[in-house]
N, C-alpha and C positions, 0 to 999 in steps of 0.2 A: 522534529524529524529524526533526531536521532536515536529518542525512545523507540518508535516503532519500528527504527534498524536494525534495534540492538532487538528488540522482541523477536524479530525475524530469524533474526541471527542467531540466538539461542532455540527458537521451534526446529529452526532446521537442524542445529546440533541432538539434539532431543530425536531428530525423527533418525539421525546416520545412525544416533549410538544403539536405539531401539531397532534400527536391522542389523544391527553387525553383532552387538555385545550381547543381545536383547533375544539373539536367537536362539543362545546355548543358554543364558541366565535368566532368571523372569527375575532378578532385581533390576536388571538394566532396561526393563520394557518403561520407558515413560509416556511416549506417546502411544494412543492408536492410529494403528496403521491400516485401517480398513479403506479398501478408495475411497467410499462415499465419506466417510469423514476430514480426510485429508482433502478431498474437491474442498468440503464446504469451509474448512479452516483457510483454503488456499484462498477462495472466493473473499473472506471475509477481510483474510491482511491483504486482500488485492483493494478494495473496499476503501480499508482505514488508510492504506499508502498513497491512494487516488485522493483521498479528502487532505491529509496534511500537504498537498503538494499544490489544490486547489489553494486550501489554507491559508500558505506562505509564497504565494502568488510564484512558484514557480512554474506551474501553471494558470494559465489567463485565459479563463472561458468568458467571452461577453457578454453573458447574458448575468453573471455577479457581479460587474461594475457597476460602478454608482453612474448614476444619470448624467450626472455633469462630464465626467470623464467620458461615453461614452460617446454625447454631444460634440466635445471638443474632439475628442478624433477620427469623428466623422468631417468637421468642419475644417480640419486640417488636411485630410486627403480630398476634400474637391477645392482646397487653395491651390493643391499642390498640382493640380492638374492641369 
């Protein structure tokens, strides 16, 4: 999780310095800054941030638990009722 924090964290630095520094210097241009390429990188760390968070279960979708788990807490909420 923290790899693709820290990647996030340095694209976004990469996209400030390339409007700011990036406008007067073409040394400081490092990203493109075209919408459609910024949508599709946004799209993608949106993507890779959704799977490591699946990943490391702190997100729980039901339908990638194991069978047995998803038996038993089915069978625990009509105890419970």
């Amino acid at each position: 999780m923290v790899d693709v924090t820290r990647s996030l964290l340095i694209w976004v630095v990469g996209i400030i310095v390339t409007l700011t520094l990036g406008a007067n210097d073409k040394n400081f241009k490092w990203e493109p800054v075209a919408p459609k390429q910024l949508a599709g990188q946004a799209l993608a760390f949106s993507i890779l941030m959704l799977g490591n968070l699946i990943f490391y279960d702190i997100i729980n979708i039901r339908y990638f638990e194991d069978n047995e788990e998803v038996e038993t807490s089915v069978l625990a909420e009509e105890f419970a009722k």
